[in-house]
N, C-alpha and C positions, 0 to 999 in steps of 0.2 A: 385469442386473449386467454391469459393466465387464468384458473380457477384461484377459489381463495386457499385450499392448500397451498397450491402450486407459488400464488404470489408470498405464502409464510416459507417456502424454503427459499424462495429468491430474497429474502429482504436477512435472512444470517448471514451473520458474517465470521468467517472461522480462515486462519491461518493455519494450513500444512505446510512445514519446514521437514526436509530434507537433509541431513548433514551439512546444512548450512550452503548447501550448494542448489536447490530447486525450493521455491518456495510456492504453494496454490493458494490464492486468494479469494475466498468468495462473497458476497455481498458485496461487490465492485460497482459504483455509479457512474463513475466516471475518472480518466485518468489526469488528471490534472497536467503534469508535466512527467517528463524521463528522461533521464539519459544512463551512461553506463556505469554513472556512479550516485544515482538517486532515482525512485521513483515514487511522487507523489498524487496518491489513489483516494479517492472519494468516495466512504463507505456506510455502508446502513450504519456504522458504529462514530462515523467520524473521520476527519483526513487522518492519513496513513503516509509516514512518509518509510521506504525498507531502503536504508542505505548499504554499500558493497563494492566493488569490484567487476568490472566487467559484464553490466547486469544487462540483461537482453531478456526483451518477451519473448516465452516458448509457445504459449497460447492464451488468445484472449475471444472471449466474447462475452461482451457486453448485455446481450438480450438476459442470457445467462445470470451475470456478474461474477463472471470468471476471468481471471487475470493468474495464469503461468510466470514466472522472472525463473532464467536461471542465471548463474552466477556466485561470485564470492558473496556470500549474505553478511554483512555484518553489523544491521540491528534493525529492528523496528520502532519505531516512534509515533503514537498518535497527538495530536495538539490541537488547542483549541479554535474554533471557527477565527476567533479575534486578532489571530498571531497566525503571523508567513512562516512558512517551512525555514526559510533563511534566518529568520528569528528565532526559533526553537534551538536551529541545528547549529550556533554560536554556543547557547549552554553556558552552564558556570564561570569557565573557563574565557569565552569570549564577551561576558562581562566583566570579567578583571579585567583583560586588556584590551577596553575600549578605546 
């Protein structure tokens, strides 16, 4: 079992991007859903959705909360407990043309 150090560096949560090509996630609780063109992640800060291209897990562990994606990265999004990823990731745009 974690110390309380140990359980305050596991509860950060911090995004490394890479050239938009390798992103490291940490504070990871869970992964909600993924495929190669979204992955939406459960974090000490709140859902996380990192949309792209071709995205694949490079490495993950959970005990951790570490979550690797490489890939074409191209955006991050966090959104509220209230509202689906599907619902965010319409945006402006897919409320004009509803």
């Amino acid at each position: 079992m974690p110390d309380e150090r140990q359980r305050r560096e596991l509860d950060k949560h911090q995004i490394l991007v890479i050239n938009r090509q390798y992103a490291e996630v940490t504070g990871v609780l869970n992964i909600e859903s993924f495929d190669v063109r979204e992955f939406v992640l459960q974090t000490t800060s709140g859902m996380l959705a990192i949309r792209g291209d071709n995205l694949h897990i490079k490495a993950l562990s959970l005990e951790n909360g570490l979550v690797s994606i490489e890939g074409a990265i191209f955006d991050f999004v966090y959104f509220d407990e209230g509202f689906s990823a599907a619902h965010k990731a319409k945006g402006f745009l897919g409320k004009i043309f509803k």
